[in-house]
C-alpha positions as CSV (number, residue, x, y, z in Angstrom):
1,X,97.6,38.2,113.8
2,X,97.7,41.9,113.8
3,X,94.2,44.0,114.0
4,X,93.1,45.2,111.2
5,X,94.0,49.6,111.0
6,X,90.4,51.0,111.9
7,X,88.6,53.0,109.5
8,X,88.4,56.9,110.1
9,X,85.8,58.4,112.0
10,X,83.6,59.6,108.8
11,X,83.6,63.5,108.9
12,X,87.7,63.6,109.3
13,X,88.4,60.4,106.6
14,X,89.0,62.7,103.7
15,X,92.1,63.5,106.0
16,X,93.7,60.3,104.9
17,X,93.5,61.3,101.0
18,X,95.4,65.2,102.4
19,X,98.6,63.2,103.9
20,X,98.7,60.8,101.1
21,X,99.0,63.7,98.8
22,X,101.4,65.6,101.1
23,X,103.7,62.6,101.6
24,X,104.0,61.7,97.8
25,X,104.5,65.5,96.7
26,X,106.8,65.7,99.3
27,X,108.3,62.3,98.3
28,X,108.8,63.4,94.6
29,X,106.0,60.8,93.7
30,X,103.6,63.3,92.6
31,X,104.9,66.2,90.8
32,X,103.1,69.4,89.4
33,X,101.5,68.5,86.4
34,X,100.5,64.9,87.7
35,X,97.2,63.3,87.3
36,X,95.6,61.9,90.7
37,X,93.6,58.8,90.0
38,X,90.0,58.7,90.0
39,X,87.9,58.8,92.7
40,X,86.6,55.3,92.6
41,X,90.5,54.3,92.9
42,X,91.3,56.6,95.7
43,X,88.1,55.3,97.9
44,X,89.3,52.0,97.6
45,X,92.7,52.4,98.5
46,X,91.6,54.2,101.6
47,X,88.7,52.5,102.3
48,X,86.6,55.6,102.5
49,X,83.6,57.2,100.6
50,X,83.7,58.8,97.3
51,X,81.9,61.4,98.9
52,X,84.9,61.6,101.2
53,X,87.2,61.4,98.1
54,X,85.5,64.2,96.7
55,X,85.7,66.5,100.1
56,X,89.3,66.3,100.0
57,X,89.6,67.4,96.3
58,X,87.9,70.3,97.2
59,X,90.0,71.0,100.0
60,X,92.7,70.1,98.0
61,X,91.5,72.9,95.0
62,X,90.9,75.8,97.8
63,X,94.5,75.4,99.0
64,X,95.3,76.2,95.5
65,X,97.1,72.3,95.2
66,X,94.7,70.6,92.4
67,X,92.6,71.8,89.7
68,X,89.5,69.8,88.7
69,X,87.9,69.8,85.6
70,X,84.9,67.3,84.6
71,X,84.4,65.3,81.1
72,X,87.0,63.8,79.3
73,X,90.2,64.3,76.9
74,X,93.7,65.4,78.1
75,X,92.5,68.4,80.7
76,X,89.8,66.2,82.4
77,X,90.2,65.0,86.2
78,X,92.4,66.1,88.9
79,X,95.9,67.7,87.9
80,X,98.4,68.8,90.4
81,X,98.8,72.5,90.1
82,X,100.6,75.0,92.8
83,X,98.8,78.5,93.4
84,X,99.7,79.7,96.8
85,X,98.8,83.0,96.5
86,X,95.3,82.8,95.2
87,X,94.4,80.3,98.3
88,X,95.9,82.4,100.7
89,X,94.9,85.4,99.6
90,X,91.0,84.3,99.5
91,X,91.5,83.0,102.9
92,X,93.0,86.5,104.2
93,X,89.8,88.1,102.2
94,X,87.6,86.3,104.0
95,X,89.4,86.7,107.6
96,X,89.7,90.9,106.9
97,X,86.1,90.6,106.3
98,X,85.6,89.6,109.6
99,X,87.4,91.9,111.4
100,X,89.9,89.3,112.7
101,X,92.6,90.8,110.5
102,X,92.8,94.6,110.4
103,X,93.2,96.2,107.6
104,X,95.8,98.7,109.2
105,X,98.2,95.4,109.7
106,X,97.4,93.7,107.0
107,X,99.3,97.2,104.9
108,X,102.2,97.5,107.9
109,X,102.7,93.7,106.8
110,X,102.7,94.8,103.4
111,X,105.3,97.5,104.0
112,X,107.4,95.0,105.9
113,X,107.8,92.6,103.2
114,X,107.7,95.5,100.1
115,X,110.8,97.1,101.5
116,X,112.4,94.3,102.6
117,X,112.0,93.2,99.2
118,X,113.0,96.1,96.9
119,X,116.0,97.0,99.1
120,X,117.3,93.1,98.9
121,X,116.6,93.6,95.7
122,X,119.6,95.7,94.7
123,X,121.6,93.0,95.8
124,X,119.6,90.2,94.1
125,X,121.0,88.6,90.3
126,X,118.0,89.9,88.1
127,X,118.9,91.5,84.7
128,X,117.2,94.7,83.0
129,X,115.1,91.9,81.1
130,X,113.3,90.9,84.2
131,X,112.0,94.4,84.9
132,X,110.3,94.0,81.6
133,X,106.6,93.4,82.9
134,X,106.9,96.2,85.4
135,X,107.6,98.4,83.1
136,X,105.1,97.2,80.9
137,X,102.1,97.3,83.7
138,X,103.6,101.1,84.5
139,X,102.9,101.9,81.0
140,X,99.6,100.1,80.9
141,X,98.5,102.7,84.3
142,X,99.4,105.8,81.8
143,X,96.2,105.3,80.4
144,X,94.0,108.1,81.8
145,X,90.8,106.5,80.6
146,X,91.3,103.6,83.0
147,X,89.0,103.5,85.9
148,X,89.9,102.9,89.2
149,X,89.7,99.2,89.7
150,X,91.2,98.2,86.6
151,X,94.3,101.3,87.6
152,X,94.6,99.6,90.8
153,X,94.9,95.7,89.9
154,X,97.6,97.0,87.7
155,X,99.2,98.6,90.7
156,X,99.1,95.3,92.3
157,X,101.1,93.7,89.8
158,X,103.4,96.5,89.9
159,X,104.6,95.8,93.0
160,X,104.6,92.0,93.0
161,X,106.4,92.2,90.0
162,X,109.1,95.1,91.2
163,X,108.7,93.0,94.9
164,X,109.8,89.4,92.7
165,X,113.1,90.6,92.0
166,X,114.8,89.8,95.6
167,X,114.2,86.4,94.6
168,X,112.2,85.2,97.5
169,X,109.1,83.0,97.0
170,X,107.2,82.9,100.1
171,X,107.8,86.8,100.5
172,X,106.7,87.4,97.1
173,X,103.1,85.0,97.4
174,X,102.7,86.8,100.5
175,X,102.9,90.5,99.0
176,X,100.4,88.9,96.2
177,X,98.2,87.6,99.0
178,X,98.0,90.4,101.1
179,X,97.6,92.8,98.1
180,X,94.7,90.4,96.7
181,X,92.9,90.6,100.5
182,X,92.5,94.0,101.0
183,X,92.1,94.9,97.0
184,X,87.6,94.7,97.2
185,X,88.4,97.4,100.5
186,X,91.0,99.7,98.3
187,X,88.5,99.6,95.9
188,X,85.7,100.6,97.6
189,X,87.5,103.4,99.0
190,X,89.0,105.0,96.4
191,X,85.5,105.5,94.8
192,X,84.0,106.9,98.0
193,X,87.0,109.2,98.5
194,X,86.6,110.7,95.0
195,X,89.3,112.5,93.3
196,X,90.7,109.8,91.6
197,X,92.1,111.3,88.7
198,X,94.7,113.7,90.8
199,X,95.2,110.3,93.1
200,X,96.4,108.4,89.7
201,X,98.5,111.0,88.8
202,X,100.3,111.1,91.9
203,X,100.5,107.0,92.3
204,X,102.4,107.2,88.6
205,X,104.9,109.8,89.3
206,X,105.6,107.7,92.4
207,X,105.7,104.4,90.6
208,X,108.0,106.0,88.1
209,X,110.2,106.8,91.0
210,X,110.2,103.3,92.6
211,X,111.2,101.9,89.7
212,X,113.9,104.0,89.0
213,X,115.5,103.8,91.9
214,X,115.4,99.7,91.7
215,X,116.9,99.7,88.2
216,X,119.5,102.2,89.5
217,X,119.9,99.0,92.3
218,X,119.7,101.7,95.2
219,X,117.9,99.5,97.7
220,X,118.0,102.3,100.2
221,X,115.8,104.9,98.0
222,X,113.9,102.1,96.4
223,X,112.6,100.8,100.5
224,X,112.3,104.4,101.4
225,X,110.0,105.1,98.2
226,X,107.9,102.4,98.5
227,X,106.9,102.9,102.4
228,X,106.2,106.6,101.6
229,X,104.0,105.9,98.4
230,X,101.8,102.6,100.5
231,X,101.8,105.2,103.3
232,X,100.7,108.3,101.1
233,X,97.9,105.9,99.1
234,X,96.4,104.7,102.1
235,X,96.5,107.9,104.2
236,X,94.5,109.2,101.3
237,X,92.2,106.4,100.6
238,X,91.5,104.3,103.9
């Protein structure tokens, strides 16, 4: 008779509920949108704690892979969701706060990806349709009553959005991450530089220009654009 699979040593158990999850998203068994059964369910089946349950929903909910939500009716429990950017982003947050991560690589990463992206780009199959929002968030950063953190979180939309249209979706969470981990230091700095309103009026003339040169599908001047204007905004502010 075959010995019975021992349980899990009790601070790593919630790692069973992880690769079950992995294996059946991976599988096709769980798809975005899914329910995961209850907590009760899932301790049994593993033979673990609903304390242990409940550790790996969390996890689960930080790496941006499940959403919980308590009571009852059709948005209650554990739903399968997928928000990469947000999870990684907070994680990057948290590591530039440390120090571990520079701020000075964390934007030459961004330039990386950013040109990489708008000069692919001119190649990729968008239509004029898809450049809708970017236009729209370009317009929305004409508005000279804005203040600066509101002008900037538009900025980073901008660019995801412009940075979307090569087409690739790990470079384009990345951008959003790396924008999202370094957005409380832009802030910060942009108020302690002061000037802001001549800063804003050079960031729009030079947005105006990106985004001409990417509907004009000139990958060249569009790359070339975009490193001078991250290079510009951060010699200025950081």
């Amino acid at each position: 008779m075959s010995e019975p699979t021992p349980r899990p040593a009790p601070d790593r158990a919630h790692d069973a509920v992880l690769r079950h999850i992995e294996d059946r998203l991976r599988s096709g068994e769980i798809k975005l949108g899914d329910r995961l059964p209850g907590e009760r369910a899932l301790a049994e089946q593993f033979g673990i704690s609903r304390a242990s349950v409940r550790d790996a929903i969390r996890a689960l909910e930080v790496m941006g892979v499940v959403k919980s939500a308590t009571g009852s009716g059709p948005n209650a429990g554990t739903i399968v969701v997928s928000d990469p950017s947000a999870a990684l982003g907070s994680a990057l947050r948290l590591h530039v706060a440390s120090q571990r991560l520079p701020v000075k690589d964390i934007v030459e990463a961004r330039i990386m990806m950013e040109t990489w992206s708008l000069a692919h780009a001119a190649d990729a199959p968008w239509d004029a349709g898809q450049l809708a929002e970017a236009r729209r968030l370009l317009e929305a950063m004409d508005d000279g009553g804005l203040p600066s953190p509101a002008f900037t979180a538009l900025d980073a939309q901008f660019h995801v959005a412009l940075s979307a249209l090569a087409g690739n979706a790990v470079v384009s969470t990345m951008m959003d991450s790396l924008r999202e981990a370094i957005r409380t230091y832009v802030d910060e700095a942009v108020l302690a530089h002061g000037e802001w309103d001549s800063i804003a009026a050079e960031l729009r003339e030079q947005h105006r220009g990106i985004l001409e040169a990417v509907e004009a599908r000139d990958g060249e001047a569009a790359a070339r654009l975009v490193r001078e204007h991250i290079e510009w905004f951060y010699a200025r502010t950081l």
